[in-house]
N, C-alpha and C positions, 0 to 999 in steps of 0.2 A: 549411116542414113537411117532413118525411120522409115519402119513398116506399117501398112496399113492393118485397121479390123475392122472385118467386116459383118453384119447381121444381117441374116436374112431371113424374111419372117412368111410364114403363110400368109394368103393371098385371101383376101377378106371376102365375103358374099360380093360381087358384082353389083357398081354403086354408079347410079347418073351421075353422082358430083365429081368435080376436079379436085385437084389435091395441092397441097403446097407444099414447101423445103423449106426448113429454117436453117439456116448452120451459125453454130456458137462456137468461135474461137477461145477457150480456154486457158489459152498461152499468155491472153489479153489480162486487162484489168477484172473484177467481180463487174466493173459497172457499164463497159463497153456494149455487154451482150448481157443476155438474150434480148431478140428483137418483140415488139413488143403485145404478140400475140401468143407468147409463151410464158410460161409464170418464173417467178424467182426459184432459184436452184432450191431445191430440198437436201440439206448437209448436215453430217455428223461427220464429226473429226477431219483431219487435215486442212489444209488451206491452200487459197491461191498463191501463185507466185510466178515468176515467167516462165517455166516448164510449164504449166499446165494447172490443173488440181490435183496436189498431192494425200494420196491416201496412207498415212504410215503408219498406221496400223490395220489387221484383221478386222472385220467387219465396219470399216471407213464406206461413207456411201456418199453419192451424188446424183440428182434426182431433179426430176420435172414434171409439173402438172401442168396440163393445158389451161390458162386463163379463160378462153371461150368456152364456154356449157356445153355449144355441139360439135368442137371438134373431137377427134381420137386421133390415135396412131395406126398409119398405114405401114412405118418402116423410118429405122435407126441406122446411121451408120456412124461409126466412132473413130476415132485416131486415139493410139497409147503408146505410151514406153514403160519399161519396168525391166527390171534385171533378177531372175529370181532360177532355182534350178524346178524339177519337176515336181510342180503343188497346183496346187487349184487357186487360178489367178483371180477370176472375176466370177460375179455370179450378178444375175439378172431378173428383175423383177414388175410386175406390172399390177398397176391398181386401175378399177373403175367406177372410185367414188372421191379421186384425187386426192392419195395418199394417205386416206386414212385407214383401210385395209388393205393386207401388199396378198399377192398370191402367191404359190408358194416359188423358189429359187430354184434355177436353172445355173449348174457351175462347171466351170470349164478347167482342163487340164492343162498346164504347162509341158511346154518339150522337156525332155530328159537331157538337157546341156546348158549351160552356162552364158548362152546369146542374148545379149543384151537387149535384142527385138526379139517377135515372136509372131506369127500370126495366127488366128484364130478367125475361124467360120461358125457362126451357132444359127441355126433353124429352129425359133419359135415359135409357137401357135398362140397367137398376139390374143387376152382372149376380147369377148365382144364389149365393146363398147370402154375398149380401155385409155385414159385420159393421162393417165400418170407415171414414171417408167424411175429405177433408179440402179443405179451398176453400182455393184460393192465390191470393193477387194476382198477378197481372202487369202491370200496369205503375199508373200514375196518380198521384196524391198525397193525402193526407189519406186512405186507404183505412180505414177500419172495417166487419170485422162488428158488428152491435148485440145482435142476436140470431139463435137460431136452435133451430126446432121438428121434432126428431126421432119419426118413426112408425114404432115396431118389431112386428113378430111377436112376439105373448103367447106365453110358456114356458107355461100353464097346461098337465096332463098332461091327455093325448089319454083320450077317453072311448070310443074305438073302433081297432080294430087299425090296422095300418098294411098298406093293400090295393096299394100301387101303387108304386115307383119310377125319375124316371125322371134322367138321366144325362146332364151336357153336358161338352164337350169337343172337342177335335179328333179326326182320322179321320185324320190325317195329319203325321207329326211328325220332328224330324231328330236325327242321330247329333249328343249330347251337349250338345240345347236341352230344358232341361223342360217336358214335357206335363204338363200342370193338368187332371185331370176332377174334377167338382163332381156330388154325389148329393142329389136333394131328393126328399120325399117326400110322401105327399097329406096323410096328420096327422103327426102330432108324434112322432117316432123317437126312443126312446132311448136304440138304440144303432144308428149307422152303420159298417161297417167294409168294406172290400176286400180281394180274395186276388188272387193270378196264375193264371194257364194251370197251373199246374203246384200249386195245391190251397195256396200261403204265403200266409198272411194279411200284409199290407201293412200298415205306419203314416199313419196320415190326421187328419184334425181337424176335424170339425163336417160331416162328408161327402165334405171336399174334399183330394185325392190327387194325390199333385205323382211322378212319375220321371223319371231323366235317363235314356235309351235310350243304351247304349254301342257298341252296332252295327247294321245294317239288318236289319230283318225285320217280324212283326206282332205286334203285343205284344197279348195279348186280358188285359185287369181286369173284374171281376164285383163289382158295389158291392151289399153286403147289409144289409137295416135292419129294425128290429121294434121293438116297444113289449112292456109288460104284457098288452097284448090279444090279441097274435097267439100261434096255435100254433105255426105255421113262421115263420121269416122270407121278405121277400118278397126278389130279388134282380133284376138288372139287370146285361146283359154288354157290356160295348163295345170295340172293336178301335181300334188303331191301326199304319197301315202307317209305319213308318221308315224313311227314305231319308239316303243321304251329303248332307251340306250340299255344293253348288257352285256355278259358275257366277261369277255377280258378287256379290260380297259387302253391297259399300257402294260410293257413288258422291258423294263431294264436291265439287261444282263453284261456280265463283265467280258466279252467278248472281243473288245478294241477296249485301247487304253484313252480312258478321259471321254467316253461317249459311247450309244448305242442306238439303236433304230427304234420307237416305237412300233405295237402292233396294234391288231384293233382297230376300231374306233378312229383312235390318233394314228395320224400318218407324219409321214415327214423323221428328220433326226430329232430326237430326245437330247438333250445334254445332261451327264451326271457328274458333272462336280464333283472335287473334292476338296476340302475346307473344313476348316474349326468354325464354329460358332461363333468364339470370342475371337478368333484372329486368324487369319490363313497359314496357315500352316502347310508342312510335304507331307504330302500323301499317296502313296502307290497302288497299281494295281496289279497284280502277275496270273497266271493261267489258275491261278486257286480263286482268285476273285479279289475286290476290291480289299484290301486288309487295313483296318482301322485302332491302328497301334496306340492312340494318344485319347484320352477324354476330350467327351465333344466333337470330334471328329466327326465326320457323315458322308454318306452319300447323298449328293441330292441332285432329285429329281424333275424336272418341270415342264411342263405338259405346252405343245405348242399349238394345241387348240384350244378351242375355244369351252371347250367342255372344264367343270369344276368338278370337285370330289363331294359326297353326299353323308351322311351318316349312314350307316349299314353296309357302304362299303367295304370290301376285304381285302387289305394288303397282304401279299405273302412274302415274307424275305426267308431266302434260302441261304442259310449259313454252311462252310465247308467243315466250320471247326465248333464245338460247345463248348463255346467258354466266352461268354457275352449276356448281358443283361440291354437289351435293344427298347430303343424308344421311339418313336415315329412325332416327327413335331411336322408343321405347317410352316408358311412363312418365315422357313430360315430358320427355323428354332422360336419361334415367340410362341407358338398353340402347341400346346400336346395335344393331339387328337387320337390316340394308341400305344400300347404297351406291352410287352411281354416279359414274365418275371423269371418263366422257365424256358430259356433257349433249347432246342433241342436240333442235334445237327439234320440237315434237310428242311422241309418247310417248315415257318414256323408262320400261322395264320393267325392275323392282328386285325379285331371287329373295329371300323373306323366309329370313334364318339359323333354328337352333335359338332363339336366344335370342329371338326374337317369340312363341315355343309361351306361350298364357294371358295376353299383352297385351291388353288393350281399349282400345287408346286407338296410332293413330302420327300422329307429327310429324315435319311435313317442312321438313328446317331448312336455309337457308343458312350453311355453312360457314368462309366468310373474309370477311375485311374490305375488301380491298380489291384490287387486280390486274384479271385475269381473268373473276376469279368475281365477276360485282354485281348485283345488282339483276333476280334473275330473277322471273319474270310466272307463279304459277303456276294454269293455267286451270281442270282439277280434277286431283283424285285418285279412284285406285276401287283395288280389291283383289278378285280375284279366287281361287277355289281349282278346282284341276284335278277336274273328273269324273270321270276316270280312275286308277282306285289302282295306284300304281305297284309295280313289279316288281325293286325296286334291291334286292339283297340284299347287297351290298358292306359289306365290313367298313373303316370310314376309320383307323383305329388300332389297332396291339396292342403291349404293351409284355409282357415276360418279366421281370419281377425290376428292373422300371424301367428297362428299355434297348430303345427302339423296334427293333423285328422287322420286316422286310420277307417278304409270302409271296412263295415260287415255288412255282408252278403248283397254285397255292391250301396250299400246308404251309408251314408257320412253323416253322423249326428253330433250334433254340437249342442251343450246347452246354456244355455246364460243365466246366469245365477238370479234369484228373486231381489236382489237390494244392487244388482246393476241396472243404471240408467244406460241404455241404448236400447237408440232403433232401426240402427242397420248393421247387418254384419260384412264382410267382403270375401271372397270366397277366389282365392290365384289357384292356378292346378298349372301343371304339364304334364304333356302328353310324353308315352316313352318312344313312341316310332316320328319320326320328323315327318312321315308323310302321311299321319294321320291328322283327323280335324276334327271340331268341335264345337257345339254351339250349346250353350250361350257362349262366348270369349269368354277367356281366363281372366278373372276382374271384375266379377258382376257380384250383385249385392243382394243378400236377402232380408224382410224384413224381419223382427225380433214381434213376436207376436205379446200381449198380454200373459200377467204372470199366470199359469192354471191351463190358458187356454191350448189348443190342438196346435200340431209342431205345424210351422210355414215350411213349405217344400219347393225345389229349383231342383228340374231334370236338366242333365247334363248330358247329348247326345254323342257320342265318341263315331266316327265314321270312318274304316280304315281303309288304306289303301286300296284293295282291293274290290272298297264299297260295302266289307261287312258293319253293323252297327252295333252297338253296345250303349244301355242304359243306366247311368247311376244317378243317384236320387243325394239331394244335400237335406238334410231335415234339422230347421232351429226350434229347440223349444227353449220359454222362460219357465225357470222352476216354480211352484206355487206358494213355497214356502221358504227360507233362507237355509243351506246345508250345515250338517251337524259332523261334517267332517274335518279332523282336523290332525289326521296322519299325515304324515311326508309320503313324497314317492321316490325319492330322492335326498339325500346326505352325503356329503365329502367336505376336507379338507385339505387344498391344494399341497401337493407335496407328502402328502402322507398317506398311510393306508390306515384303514378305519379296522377294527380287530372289537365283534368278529365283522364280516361283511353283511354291508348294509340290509335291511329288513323291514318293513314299515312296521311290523309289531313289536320289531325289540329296541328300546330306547337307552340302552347303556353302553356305551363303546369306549374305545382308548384308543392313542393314538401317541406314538413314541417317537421324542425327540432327540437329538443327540446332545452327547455328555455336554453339560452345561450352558446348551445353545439358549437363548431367548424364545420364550413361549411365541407361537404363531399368532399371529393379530387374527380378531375375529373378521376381518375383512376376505381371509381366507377360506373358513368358513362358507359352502355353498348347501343352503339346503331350501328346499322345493315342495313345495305345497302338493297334496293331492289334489285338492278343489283351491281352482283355480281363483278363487272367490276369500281364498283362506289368509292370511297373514300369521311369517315366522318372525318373530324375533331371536335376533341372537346377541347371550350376554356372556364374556367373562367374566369369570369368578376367580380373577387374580390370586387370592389367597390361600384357594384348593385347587386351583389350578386345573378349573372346570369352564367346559363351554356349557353353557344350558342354554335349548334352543324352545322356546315357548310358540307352540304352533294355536291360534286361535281361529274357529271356524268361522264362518260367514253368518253363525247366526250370534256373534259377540257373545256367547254362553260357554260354548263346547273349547277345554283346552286339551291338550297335551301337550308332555315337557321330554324331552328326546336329550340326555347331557354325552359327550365327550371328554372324558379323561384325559391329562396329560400327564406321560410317564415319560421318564428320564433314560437315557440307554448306559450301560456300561461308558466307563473311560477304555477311548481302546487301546490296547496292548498287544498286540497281536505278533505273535515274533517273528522277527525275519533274518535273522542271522542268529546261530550261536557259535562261538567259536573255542578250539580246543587248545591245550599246548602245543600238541604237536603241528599245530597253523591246520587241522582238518575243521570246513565248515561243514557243522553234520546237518542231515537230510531231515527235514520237518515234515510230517506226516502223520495226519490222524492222530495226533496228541503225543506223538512219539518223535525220539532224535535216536539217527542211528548214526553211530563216530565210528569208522573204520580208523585201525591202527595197526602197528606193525606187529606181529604174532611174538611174543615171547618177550617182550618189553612190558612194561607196567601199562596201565591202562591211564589213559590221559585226562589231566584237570578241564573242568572247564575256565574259560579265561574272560570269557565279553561274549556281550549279547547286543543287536540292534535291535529297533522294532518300525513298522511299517506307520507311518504318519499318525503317531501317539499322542494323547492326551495328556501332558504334562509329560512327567520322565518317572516311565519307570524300572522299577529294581527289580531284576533276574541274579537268583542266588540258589546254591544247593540243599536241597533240606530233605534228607532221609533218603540220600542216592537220586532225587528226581530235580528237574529246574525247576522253581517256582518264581513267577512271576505278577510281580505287586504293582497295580495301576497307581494313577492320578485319584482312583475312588478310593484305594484302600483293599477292593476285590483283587482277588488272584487266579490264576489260571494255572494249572498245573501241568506237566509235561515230564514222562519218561523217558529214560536215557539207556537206550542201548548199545554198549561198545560192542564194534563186528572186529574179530584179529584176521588178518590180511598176511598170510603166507607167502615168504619170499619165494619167487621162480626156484627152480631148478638150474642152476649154473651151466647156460647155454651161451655160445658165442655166436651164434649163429644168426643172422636177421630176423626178426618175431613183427608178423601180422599181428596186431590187436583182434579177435575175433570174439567168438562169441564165451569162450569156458574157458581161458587160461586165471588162476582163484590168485594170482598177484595183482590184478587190477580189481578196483572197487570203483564201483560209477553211481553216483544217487539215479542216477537216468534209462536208459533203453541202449540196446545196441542195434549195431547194422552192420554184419559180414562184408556185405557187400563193398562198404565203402573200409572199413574200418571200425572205428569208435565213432556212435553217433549218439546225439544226445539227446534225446526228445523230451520238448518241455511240456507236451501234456500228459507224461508220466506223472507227474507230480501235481497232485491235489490242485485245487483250483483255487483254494482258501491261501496257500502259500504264496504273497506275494513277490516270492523273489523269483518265482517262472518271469515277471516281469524287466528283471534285470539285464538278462539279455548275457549272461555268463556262463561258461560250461565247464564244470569239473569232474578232476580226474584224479584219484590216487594207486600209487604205484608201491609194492613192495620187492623189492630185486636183492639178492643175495650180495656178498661183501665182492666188489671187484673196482677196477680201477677205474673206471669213467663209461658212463652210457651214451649211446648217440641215439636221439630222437631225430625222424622223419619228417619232415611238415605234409600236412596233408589239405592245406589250404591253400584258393587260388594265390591268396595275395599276403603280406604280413600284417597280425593283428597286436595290438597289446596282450601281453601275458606276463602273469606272475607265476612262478616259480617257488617251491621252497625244497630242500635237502636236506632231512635227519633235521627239520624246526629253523633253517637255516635259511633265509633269503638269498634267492641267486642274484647275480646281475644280470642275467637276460630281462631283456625287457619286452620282447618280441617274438613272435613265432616265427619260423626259415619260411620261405614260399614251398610250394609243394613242390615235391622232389627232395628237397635242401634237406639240408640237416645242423641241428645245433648239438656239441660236446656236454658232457655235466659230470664236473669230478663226484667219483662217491668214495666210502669210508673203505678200504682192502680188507679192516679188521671183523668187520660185524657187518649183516644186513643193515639195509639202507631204506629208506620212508619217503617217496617224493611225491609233491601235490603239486599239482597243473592248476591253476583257473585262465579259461582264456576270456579272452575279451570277444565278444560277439555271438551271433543267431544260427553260425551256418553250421553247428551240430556235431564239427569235428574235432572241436577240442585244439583243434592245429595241428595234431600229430595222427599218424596214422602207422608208423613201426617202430621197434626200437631193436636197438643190438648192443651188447654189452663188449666191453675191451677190459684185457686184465692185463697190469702191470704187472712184469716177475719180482717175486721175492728178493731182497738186496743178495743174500748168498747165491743166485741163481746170475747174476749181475756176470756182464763180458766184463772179466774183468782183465784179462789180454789177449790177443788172436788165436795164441796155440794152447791156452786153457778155456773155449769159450763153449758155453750151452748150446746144447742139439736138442730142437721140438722134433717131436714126431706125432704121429697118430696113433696108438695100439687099441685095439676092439670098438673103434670109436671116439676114443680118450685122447686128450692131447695130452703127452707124455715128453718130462724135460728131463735132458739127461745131463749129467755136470759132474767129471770126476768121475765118473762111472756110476755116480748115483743116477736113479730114477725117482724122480719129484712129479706130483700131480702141478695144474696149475695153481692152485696155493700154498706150493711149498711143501707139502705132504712127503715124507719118502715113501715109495710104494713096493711092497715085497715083490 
């Protein structure tokens, strides 16, 4: 069976009129009902059907405004079904200007069980004069209205004057939030209207008078009502004190996930979003605060009054973690109105721009994808506006005829040259506080007086917020005679650097191109008159491969000639590999190559050289013990060769950390105990472009034994090459960390082995090694009752065979 719901509302001022019941059946068709002093349903989302009106989704509404001007609601009663476990079913709302502003939400709790009915009791305080009502779902499933029984205040016309009215509203209200007062009256008024302090009648609608106050003070309205019956009308005064909005505005803090409460000012819930920019995406929040893992991402914010964001206002976003580069956008992302370029954990306070003035809504988004900036924690946000009305009467721009003007000692002087025709100039400026003002407006015109004669002048009055003023003066004079100036104040050539840097009295520069590229077109070429009156020509001189820039002043006499050199740069050659016999790429550095090799062997040829993004091909050859290398131009660059010899270990079999001092490993790079072998690429020079390459070597020199096990010391397996005594292995891969891969070596002589691995993460891929020695064939089981006995003596592993004692190379030992 279904259960009923029921409202029940506070009991309105004591009214001569009768009242009437509408009841609309739901269950019905859209067009059955309502009867027809009711207006058409107000709906978002769901639809009819023979249950009822289904809401299936969160915030689905359905709604009704009174058709009649003077009825309201005295009392609702509803019929529902829904099946949901314990949320917040329904919420409830009422307007008194028929539905175009809702007052805030009244929301009800479901039972804690699973019962397909429910009933619910809610006591409202209906407020006065209200026409229009609508029930939202919030959350559950299978939600329908079934029904629902409206009880209005009868229009019938009053059979006795109108003796009394009285007047709700606030007492207290802010610069540029609307105050709402509402006029009700003890019978039935046929005409309600309002005037100001000052005798203007005001526009209102069924009693009810809405103004937005544009500055502080007390605003007194006088609400006046009568019928047929009355001789006078009766009337009613009420004040309201206006103050500047300040303090804290709103406060969003990660405290519930997906939402939090405004303070201040704003009342009601806040919503904070979480969402991409470019697409919605998952976003979490946990007890650190909202965490913003992806580019783009943000928190956003939006304000459920009626109040807008200002310029001078202060965001503060509290971050848990430094390591974010945050930016504060408007509208979803389309306006930057704030930024911060140094996160620092704790507040980080963000001066909002002009372009926040009339937002309702910021988002605080992370910026990049990856680096630096990750994965900041942000704990809340708030926004604040100064108490204090500022004083700034500063003008931040002024342009004369489109050419930015600098004042001195607050005058703006422009002058116009004697052989320009004009006779007005135009004068734009802005202000730098938004709530400063100005007169004349930004836009106005002065005129261009005769050549010789006294400068024309336009005061510019600046009046700041807080009423202070500030005067700046614009002054145009025309010159008397034509200028003889004809220096640059200005010279470049896009893409190039001018050598030395620009000068207005020195007129000879260069400007270097690369090895064989085509001379820059003189279109590139930017150079800039001192007098603005002056004309530059600019000419190549293709065949010396000169710019000359002929600058002539404005009295057609005076020239100067300002030229640009073009010089050619080296072919580059730059090396970035050189490679040995023994397969070692040696270390480039400060004009130096340093080739580790194995100790007590010859010192190794060189074999091949690469070079980094060359000009033609050139030739790397040895001349006089050093590399010399021959461009595209013919020019050559020179380079030292220093062989380092590399001492084989000590004959241990025991497991060997890589650390910081064992002299058998050679690393062109940096170490790290802690992990192992690590390889830091900004060891090495900056000019070397093979830090680019993203590869990490390692050379080994380990004394004669039978096979070595390396470690892996990486998450995961990378490419690597290998080589043994100049020998290419077949490993083609590092073991994952822990593993281990085999490598036969020589038993007769030390052994030379090179590592390059593949990748950034600094370890090379290995991180231990441990040596294993095959016995000598005489040492060999070569039957069960003649076989070898190891032992340990002082340390030493000791092989005994026959009654001999052999080291493990075969040694006999006295």
């Amino acid at each position: 069976m279904k259960k009923l719901f029921t409202l029940a509302f506070a009991a309105l001022t004591a009214m001569t009129m009768s009242a009437e019941t509408v009841t609309m059946d739901l269950a019905l068709a859209k067009g059955s009902t309502p009867a027809p002093s009711i207006g058409e349903p107000l709906l978002n989302g769901g639809a009819f059907d023979g249950t009822g009106y289904k809401m299936g989704s969160d915030g689905n509404y359905i709604g009704w405004n009174i058709s009649s001007a003077n009825k309201t609601f005295t009392g609702v009663t509803f019929n529902g079904y829904y099946n949901t476990n314990n949320v917040k079913n329904w919420g409830f709302q009422f307007s008194t200007d028929g539905g175009s502003t809702w007052g805030d939400e009244v929301t009800q709790e479901g039972e804690a069980n699973n019962k397909a009915y429910h009933d619910i009791t809610v006591t409202v305080d209906i407020p006065s004069g209200a026409n229009a009502i609508r029930i939202i779902r919030r959350a559950g499933t299978s939600a329908y209205v079934r029904s629902i029984t409206l009880t209005l205040a009868d229009d019938t016309p009053a059979s006795d004057p109108v003796t009394s009215i009285t007047v709700n509203g606030p007492e207290a209200g802010y610069i540029g939030l609307p105050v709402t007062l509402t006029a009700k009256t003890d019978v039935k008024a046929d005409t309600i209207w309002w005037t100001d302090q000052y005798g203007t009648k005001q526009e209102s609608k069924n009693g009810v008078f809405t103004f937005t106050p544009s500055a502080a003070g007390s605003y007194t309205y006088t609400a006046w009502a009568e019928n047929a019956h009355n001789e006078n009308p009766v009337t009613k005064e009420h004040s309201v004190t206006v103050t500047k909005l300040c303090g804290e505005l709103i406060k969003v803090s990660a405290t519930a996930y997906n939402a939090a409460t405004a303070t201040g000012i704003f009342s009601g819930t806040t919503s904070a979003s979480m969402s991409s920019k470019d697409s919605e995406k998952s976003v979490y929040e946990d007890l650190t605060g909202y965490k913003l893992n992806t580019k783009n991402q943000h928190l956003g914010i939006t304000f459920n009054a009626g109040q807008t964001l200002q310029a001078g206002d202060v965001a503060t976003v509290f971050v848990t973690t430094v390591s974010a580069k945050l930016q504060l956008f408007a509208d979803k992302g389309t306006t930057l109105i704030g930024e911060t370029d140094n996160v620092v954990q704790g507040e980080n306070q963000i001066i909002l721009g002009s372009a926040a003035n009339g937002a309702n809504g910021i988002y605080v988004y992370r910026t990049e994808a990856s680096g630096t900036d990750m994965n900041p924690f942000v704990a809340y946000v708030s926004v604040t506006r100064s108490c204090e009305e500022s004083d700034n009467t500063n003008i931040a721009e002024l342009t004369i005829n489109g050419e930015s003007v600098e004042a001195e000692e607050g005058v703006y002087s422009y002058a116009v040259g004697a052989s320009v025709d004009l006779a007005t100039v135009e004068v734009v400026y802005t202000l730098e506080h938004p709530k400063a003002t100005a007169t004349p407006a930004s836009g106005f015109t002065v005129n261009v007086p005769a050549a010789g004669d006294p400068a024309n002048t336009q005061v510019i009055t600046v009046t700041a917020e807080d009423g202070t003023q500030k005067e700046y003066t614009v002054s145009v004079t025309k010159s008397a005679a034509a200028s003889t100036d004809a220096t640059l104040s200005a010279l470049s050539v896009e893409g190039y650097t001018l050598t030395p840097a620009f000068d207005a009295e020195t007129t000879a520069y260069t400007i270097t191109k690369a090895y064989k590229a085509a001379n820059p077109d003189k279109s590139k070429v930017s150079a800039t008159p001192n007098d603005a009156n002056a004309n530059a020509v600019v000419v190549l001189e293709s065949e010396s491969d000169v710019f000359t820039i002929t600058v002539t002043a404005e009295d057609n006499t005076t020239t100067k000639v300002y030229t640009i050199t073009i010089l050619e740069a080296a072919a580059k050659k730059a090396l970035l590999e050189a490679t040995f016999s023994n397969g070692v790429h040696g270390y480039i550095a400060a004009g130096n190559i340093n080739v580790p090799y194995l100790a007590g062997e010859a010192e190794p040829t060189f074999v091949s050289a690469t070079f980094w993004e060359p000009d033609g091909e050139p030739k790397a050859e040895i001349k006089d013990g050093n590399l010399v290398v021959t461009g595209a131009d013919s020019k050559t660059a020179q380079y030292t060769i220093t062989f380092v010899p590399v001492t084989p270990m000590e004959a241990s079999y025991n497991e060997i950390t890589f650390d910081t001092v064992p002299s058998y490993i050679y690393s062109v790079y940096g170490w790290d105990s802690g992990k192992g072998v690590k390889f830091s690429k900004d060891v090495e020079e900056a000019t070397n472009h093979r830090i680019s390459e993203g590869k990490d070597r390692i050379y080994i020199a380990l004394p004669a034994a039978g096979h070595v096990i390396l470690t892996g010391g990486s998450a995961g397996a990378r490419p690597v090459k290998i080589t043994v005594n100049g020998n290419v292995s077949d490993i083609k891969s590092t073991p994952k960390a822990g593993e281990t891969i085999k490598l036969s070596l020589n038993k007769s002589k030390a052994n030379f082995i090179g590592i390059e691995s593949n990748g950034n993460n600094g370890d090379a891929g290995f991180t231990k090694l441990q040596l294993q020695q095959d016995y000598p064939t005489a040492l060999d089981n070569t039957d069960a009752d003649n076989k070898a006995i190891k032992t340990i003596e002082n340390g030493q592993i000791v092989i005994i065979k026959n009654g001999v004692r052999y080291n493990v190379l075969g040694t006999v030992l006295k």
